[in-house]
Each structure stands twice: as C-alpha cells, then as structure tokens.
C-alpha positions as CSV (number, residue, x, y, z in Angstrom):
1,X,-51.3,-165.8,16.6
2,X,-48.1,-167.6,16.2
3,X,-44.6,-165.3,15.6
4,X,-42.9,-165.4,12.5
5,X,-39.4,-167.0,12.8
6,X,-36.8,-165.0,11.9
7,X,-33.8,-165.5,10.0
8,X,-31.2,-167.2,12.3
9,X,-27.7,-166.3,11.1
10,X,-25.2,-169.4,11.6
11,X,-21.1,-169.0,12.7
12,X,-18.6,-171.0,12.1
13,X,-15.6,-171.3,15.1
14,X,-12.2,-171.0,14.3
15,X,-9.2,-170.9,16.2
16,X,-6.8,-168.3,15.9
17,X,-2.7,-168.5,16.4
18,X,-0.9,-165.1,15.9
19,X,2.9,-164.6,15.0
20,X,4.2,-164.1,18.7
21,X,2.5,-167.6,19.6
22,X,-0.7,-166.2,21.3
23,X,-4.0,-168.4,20.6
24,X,-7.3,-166.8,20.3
25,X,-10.7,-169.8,20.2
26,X,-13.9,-169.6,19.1
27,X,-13.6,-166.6,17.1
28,X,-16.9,-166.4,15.4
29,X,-17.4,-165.7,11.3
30,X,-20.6,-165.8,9.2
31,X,-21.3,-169.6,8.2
32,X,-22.6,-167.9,4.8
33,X,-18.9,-166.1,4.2
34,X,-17.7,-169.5,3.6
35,X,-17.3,-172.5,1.3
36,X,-17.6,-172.2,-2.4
37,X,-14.1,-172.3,-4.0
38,X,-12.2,-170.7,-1.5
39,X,-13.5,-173.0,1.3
40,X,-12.0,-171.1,4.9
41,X,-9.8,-168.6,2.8
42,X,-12.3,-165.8,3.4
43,X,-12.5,-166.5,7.4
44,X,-9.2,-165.0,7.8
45,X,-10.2,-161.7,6.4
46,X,-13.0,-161.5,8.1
47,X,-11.0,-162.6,11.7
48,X,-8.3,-159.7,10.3
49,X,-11.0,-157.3,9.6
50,X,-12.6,-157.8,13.5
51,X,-9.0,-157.9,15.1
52,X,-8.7,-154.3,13.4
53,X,-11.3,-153.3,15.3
54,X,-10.6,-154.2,18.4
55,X,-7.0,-152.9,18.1
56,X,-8.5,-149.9,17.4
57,X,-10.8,-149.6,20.4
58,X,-8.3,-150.6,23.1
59,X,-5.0,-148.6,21.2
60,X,-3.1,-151.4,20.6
61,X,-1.8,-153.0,17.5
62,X,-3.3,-155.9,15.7
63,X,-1.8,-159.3,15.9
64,X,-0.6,-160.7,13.0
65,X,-2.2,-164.0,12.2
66,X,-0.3,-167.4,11.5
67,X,-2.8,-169.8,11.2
68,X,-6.1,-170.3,11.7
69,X,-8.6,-173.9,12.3
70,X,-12.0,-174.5,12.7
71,X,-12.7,-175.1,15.9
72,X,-12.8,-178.7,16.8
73,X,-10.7,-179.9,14.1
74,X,-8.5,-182.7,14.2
75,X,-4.8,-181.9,13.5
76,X,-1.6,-183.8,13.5
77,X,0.2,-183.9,16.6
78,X,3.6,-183.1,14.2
79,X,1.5,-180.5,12.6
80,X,0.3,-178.5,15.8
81,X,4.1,-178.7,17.0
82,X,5.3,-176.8,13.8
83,X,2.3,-173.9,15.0
C-alpha cells in the first residue's frame, strides 16, 4: 500500500546584513509567512525572532539587522554599495 504524502513545508531564502557590516545567507523563513500585503515585511521578524534565539544559546547579543534580500535577487551595483 502506497504512503500518504505529507505536507511539505516550503522556505523562502533571504540574505541577511547586520549594522556592523556582517552578512548572514540563506537564512530560511516559512514560504506561507509571506506575501499578502506586507509582501517580505514579516521575514524580518521572523529572521529577528530566530537570531534571539541563537544569541541566547551561545550568550552573545543579537545583531541588529540592516537589511535583508531574498536570496538570489538582483540588486543595483549603486544599491549594494550604500549596504
């Protein structure tokens, strides 16, 4: 008899760049978090919320976030200068 397939949860990659210049890539967050009005908006809680965690676990202090991409996305060259 044939399995059942189960429910296959799709991310979406962003890249991360934090205040002191530091890059973080493929950060993953819930493909079903996303879109509606607030298209990415809700990605950078969710990236905030999982770098509070990790701060947490290894004692050190969350990075604060500057900006954030998805992953693969085509940006100016002027643009990614100014980051």
């Amino acid at each position: 008899m044939a399995r059942k397939p189960t429910k296959r949860t799709e991310f979406v990659l962003f890249d991360v760049i934090y205040e002191d210049g530091s890059q973080r890539s493929n950060r993953r967050v819930p493909g079903d978090a996303l879109g509606g009005l607030d298209g990415d908006e809700p990605a950078r809680a969710i990236i905030e919320q999982q770098d509070r965690e990790i701060a947490e676990k290894s004692g050190q202090i969350p990075l604060q976030i500057k900006s954030i991409q998805r992953a693969g996305a085509k940006v100016p060259e002027k643009e990614w200068k100014r980051r």
